[in-house]
C-alpha positions in Angstrom: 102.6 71.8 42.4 102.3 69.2 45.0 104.4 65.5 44.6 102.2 62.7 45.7 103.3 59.4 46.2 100.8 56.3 45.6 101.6 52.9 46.9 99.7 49.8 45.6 100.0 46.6 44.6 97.1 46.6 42.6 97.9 48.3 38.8 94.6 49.5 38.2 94.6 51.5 41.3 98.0 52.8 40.7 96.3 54.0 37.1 92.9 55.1 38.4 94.7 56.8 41.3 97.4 58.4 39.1 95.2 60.2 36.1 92.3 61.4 38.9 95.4 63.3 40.9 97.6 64.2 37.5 93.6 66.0 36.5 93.8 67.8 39.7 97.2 69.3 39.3 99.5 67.1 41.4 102.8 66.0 40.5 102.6 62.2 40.6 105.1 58.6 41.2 103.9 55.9 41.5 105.2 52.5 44.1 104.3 48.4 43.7 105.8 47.4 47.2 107.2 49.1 50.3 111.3 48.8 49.1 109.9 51.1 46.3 108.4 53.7 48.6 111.2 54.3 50.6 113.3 54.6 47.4 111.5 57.6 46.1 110.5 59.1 49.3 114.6 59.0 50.6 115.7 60.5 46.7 112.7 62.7 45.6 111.0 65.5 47.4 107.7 64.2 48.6 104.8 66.2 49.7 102.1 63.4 50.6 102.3 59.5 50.3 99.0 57.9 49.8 99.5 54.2 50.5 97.9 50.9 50.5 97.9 48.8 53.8 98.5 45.4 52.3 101.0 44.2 49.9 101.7 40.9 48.5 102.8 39.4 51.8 99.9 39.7 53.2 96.5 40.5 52.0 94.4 41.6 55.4 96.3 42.0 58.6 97.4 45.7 57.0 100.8 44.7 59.0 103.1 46.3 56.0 101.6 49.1 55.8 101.9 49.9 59.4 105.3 49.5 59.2 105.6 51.4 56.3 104.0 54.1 57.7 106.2 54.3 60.7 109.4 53.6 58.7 107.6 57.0 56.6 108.0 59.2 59.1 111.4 58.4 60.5 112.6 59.3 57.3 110.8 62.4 56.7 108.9 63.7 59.8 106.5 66.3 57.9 105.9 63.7 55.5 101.6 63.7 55.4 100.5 60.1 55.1 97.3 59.3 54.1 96.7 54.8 54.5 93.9 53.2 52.4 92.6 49.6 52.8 89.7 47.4 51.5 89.6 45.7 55.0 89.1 48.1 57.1 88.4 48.4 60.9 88.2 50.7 63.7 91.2 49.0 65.2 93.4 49.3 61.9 92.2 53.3 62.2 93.2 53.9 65.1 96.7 52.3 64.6 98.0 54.1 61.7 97.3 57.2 63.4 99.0 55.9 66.0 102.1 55.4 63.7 102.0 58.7 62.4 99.3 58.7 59.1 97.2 62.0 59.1 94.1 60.5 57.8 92.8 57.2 56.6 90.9 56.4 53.2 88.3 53.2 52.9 88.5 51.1 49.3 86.5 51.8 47.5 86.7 55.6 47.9 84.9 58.4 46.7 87.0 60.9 44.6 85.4 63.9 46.0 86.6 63.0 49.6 89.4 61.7 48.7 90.6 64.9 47.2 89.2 66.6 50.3 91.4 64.6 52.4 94.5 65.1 50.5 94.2 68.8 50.0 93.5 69.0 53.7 96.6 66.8 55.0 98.8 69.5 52.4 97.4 72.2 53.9 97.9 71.2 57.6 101.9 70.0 56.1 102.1 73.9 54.9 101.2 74.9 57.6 103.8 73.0 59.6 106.4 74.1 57.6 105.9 77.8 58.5 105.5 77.1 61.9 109.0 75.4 61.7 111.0 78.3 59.3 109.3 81.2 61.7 110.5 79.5 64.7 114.0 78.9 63.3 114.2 82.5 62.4 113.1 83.3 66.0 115.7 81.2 66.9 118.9 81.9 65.1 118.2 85.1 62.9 116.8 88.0 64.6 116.3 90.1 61.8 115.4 88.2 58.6 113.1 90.8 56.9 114.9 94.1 56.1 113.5 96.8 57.5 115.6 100.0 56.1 115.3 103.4 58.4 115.4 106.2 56.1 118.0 107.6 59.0 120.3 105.4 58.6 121.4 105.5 54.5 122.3 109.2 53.8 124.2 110.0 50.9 124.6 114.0 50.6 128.0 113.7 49.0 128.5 113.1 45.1 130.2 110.1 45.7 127.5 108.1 47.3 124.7 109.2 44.8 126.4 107.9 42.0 127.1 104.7 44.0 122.9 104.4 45.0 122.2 106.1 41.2 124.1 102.7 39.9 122.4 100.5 42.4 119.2 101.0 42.1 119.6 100.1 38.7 121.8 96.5 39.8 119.0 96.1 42.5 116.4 95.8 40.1 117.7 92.1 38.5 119.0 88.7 39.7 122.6 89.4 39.3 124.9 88.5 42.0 126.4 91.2 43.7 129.9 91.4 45.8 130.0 94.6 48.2 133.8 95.4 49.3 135.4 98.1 51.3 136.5 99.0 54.9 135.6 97.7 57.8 132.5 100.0 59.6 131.7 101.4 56.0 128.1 100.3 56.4 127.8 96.8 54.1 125.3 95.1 56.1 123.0 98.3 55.3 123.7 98.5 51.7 122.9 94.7 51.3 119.4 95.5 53.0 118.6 98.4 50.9 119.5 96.7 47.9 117.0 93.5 49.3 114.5 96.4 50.1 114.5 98.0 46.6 114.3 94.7 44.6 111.4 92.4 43.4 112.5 90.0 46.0 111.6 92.9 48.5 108.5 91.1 50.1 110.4 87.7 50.6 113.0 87.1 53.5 116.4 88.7 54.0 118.5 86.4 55.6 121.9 87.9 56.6 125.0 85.0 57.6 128.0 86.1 59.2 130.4 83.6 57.5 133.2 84.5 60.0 131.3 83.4 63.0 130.5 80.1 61.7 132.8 77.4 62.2 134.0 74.8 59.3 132.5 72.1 61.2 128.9 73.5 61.1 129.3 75.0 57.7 126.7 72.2 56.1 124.3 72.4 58.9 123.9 76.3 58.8 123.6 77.4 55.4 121.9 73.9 54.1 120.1 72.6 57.2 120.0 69.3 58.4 117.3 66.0 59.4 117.0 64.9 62.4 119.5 62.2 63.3 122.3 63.3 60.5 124.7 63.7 63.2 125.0 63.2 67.0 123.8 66.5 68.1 120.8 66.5 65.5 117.9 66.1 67.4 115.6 67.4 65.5 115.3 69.0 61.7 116.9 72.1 60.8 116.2 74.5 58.4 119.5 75.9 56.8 120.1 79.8 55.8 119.6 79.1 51.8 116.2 77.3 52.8 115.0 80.2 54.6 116.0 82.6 52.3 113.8 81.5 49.4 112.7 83.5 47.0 114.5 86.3 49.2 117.8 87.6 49.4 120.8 85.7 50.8 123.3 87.7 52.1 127.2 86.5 53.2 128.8 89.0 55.0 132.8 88.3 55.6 132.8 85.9 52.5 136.5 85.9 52.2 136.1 83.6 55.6 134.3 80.6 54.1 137.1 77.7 54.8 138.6 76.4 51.1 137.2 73.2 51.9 133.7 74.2 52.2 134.0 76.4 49.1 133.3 74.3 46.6 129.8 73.4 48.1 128.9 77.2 47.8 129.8 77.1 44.2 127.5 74.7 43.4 124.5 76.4 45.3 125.5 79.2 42.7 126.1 77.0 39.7 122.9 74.6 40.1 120.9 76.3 42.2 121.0 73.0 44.3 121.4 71.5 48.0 120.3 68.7 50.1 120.5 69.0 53.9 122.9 67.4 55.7 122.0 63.6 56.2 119.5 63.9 53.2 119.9 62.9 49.9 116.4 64.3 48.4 117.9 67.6 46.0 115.9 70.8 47.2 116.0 74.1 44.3 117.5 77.3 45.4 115.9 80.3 44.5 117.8 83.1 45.9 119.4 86.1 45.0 122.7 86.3 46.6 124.6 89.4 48.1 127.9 89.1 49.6 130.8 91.2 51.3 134.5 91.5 52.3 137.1 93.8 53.4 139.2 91.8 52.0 141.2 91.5 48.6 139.4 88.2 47.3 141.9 88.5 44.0 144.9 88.4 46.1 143.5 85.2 48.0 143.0 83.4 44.6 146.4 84.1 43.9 147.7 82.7 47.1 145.0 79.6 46.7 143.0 80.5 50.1 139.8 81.8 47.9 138.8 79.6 44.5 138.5 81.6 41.4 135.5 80.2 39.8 133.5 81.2 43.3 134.8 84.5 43.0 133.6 84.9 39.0 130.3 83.7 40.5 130.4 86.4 43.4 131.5 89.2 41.9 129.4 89.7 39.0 128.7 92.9 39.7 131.1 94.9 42.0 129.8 97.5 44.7 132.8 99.5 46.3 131.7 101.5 49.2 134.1 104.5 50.2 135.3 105.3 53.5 133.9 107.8 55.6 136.7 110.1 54.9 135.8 109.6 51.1 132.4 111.0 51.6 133.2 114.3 54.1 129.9 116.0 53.1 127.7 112.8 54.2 129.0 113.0 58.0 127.5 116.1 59.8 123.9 114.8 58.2 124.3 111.2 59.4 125.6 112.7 62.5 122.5 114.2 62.5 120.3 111.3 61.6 122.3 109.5 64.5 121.7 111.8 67.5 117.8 111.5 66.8 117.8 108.0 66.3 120.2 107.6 70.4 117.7 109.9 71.7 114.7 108.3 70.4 116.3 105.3 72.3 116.8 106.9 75.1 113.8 108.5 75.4 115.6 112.1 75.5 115.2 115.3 73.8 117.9 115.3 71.0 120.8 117.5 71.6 122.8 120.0 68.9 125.9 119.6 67.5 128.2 122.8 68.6 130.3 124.3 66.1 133.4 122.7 67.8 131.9 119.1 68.1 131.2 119.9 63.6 134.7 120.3 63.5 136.2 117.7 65.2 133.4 115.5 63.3 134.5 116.5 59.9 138.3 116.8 60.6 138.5 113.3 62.0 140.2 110.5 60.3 137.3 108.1 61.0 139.6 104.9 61.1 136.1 102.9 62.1 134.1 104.6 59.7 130.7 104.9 59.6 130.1 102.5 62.6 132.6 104.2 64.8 130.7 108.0 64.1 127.5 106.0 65.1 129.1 104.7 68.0 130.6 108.0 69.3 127.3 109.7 68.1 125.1 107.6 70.3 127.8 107.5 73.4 127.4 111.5 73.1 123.8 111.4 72.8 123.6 109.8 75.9 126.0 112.1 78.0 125.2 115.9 76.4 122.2 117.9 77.3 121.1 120.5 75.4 124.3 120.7 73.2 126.8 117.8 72.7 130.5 119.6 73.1 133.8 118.2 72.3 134.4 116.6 75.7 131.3 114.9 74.6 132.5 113.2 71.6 135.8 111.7 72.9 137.6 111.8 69.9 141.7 111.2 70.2 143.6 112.2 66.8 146.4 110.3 67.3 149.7 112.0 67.3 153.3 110.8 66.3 155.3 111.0 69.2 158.7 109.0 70.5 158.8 105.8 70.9 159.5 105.5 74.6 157.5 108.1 75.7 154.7 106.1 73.7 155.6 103.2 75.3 155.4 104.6 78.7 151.6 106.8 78.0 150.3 103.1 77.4 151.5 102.0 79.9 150.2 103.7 82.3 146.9 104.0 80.4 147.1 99.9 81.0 147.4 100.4 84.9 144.2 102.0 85.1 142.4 99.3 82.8 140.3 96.0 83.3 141.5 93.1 81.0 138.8 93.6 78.7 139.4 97.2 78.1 143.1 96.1 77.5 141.9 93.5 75.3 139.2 95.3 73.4 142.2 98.4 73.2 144.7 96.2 71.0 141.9 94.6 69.3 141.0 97.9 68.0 144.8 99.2 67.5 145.7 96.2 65.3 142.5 96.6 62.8 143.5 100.3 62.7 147.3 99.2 61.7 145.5 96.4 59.2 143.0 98.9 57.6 140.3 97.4 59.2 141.2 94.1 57.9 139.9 91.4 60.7 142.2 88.3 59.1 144.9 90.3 59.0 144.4 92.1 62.4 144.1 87.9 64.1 147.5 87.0 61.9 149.0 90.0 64.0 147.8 89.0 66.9 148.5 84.9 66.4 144.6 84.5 67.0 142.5 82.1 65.3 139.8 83.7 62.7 137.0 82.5 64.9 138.3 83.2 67.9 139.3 86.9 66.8 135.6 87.1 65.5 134.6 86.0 68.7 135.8 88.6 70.4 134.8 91.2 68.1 131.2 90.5 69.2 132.1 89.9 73.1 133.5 93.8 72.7 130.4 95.2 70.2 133.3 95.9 67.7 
């Protein structure tokens, strides 16, 4: 239902006006004088404003409502305006167009055209609208709509049956839903699946990295912003929550939202409420939300980095994915899966797994789980032929040896490396010590959570 706004000075217009739209389905306010207009169009969320030219101060000119108009569209840009006068002219036409009105209506006004006019102006609004949320996904979120490859969510192993058996079931309602384990164990995938098996499935998926957005820009990216809200805001944004309506919103890294912006999260869960940043019109949320974290959000509340009442909205229900090594019968068939989808890629004929290359797959500790298999998959893809052999795969079970001789293998591994590879090396080292845990892993390292998160995507980790 549409929210028209009518502006008149004249009560019996304001009435006539008001029961004719309120028939045709629109949500209606009404306004007496400018000062009232800007009121409701700065604290209400206004589709079209269909206002008079000339108030009290003046009865013919059409001055104020000129200036209204104008005043209109600074303060909402894809307001429609439609202007209406009993003292027309071509001039006075031409002007409010000028000053950003979409049409203009002649008193006194045939309800048939009128209602044309204002179902036309909504429409070309819509319209506007879509243009502006496709070409901030475009911009910012490459992959909004979930589009699951069958090849990429195998689940041979009893373990991982149950899991989908139970979430199919989860998938199916509204409930909030916190996915935890290792790093590499495939989260991103399982919130997509879920998105792709639920009655939100032909709406948006809209996945946020919370780790690689800084506390400064927190507002701005998951609730949007107007133009002029802050220096940089040249033009409106559309926030993550916006563009996920009547989708799926998924937070990966959650444990990463700073504890000052946590409380605004809470209430997009409690109230299913926002306003864009330099806005004070109240926008409804209708999302279903996803989340996920390697890390141990109930130890957080207990050291006060994480707020417990976020976390009881969160963690509803609870998903727990296992490590690769947890699920030894899924990795020769997503091994599988993986050397068609590399060669597909690279336009190659897909190799086979030797019997050697099986058993270094399945005897593997898989510290990077399933991200690291795809990883060493598709780097073997690329260098095998016919048959992808151990020498292919690369794989280094690490071995306890002395101290000093350690010492001295790494370091002479280091003379024959760039700085990157040094970098990337004891980036990886440290998040195999931590588990996979990335906040723990930049603790170790005295690095910055953004700045370790930055590098984790300069390095594809």
């Amino acid at each position: 239902m549409s929210h028209i706004l009518i502006a008149d000075d004249d009560v019996s217009i304001l009435a006539s006006l008001r029961l004719f739209l309120k028939m045709e389905g629109f949500k209606v306010t009404t306004a007496s004088n400018p000062g009232e207009v800007e009121y409701f169009i700065k604290s209400q969320d206004i589709a079209l404003a269909l206002i008079d030219l000339n108030y009290k101060l003046d009865t013919t000119s059409g001055e104020e409502g000129l200036t209204l108009t104008q005043k209109l569209k600074s303060l909402d840009p894809d307001l429609a305006i439609i202007c209406m006068t009993g003292w027309a002219t071509v001039e006075i036409a031409v002007e409010v167009m000028k000053r950003g009105a979409g049409d203009f209506v002649q008193k006194p006004w045939e309800n048939e055209r009128l209602l044309a006019i204002i179902n036309a102006q909504l429409a070309i609004r819509e319209q506007k609208l879509k243009n502006l949320r496709l070409n901030e996904e475009n911009k910012t979120l490459k992959q909004q709509i979930a589009a699951i490859d069958g090849n990429d969510l195998v689940a041979h192993s009893s373990v991982m049956k149950n899991l989908l058996s139970t979430i199919e079931q989860v998938a199916k309602t509204d409930i909030n839903i916190l996915i935890t384990g290792e790093n590499g164990t495939g989260k991103s995938l399982l919130a997509s699946y879920i998105h792709s098996i639920s009655e939100r499935k032909s709406d948006s998926f809209v996945a946020v990295n919370m780790g690689a957005i800084t506390e400064t820009l927190f507002e701005s990216e998951m609730f949007g912003h107007v133009k002029g809200a802050y220096t940089d805001a040249k033009e409106n944004r559309i926030g993550r929550v916006e563009l996920a309506q009547s989708g799926t919103l998924f937070l990966d890294e959650i444990a990463n939202i700073p504890l000052t912006q946590q409380a605004k999260l809470l209430r997009l869960l409690e109230e299913h409420q926002f306003e864009k940043v330099g806005s004070s019109k109240t926008q409804q949320a209708d999302i279903r939300l996803v989340s996920a974290t390697n890390a141990n959000l109930e130890d957080m509340v207990t050291d006060k980095s994480f707020r417990q009442d976020l976390l009881y909205r969160l963690n509803t229900f609870v998903i727990e994915i296992p490590s690769l090594k947890a699920r030894g019968e899924d990795i020769l068939p997503m091994a599988k899966a993986f050397i068609i989808k590399s060669a597909n890629r690279y336009k190659k004929r897909a190799p086979e797994l030797s019997d050697i290359a099986k058993q270094q797959l399945i005897t593997y500790e898989w510290p990077g789980n399933v991200r690291e298999l795809s990883h060493t998959i598709e780097r073997a893809t690329l260098l095998a032929q016919d048959e992808i052999l151990s020498e292919h795969l690369m794989l280094k079970n690490e071995q306890p040896v002395h101290s000093a001789v350690a010492h001295e293998s790494k370091e002479n591994d280091f003379n024959d490396m760039s700085m990157d590879d040094i970098e990337k090396s004891v980036i990886e080292s440290r998040l195999r010590q931590n588990k996979g845990n990335a906040l723990d892993a930049a603790k170790s390292l005295g690095m910055s959570r953004s700045a370790f998160y930055r590098r984790l995507d300069k390095f594809g980790i």
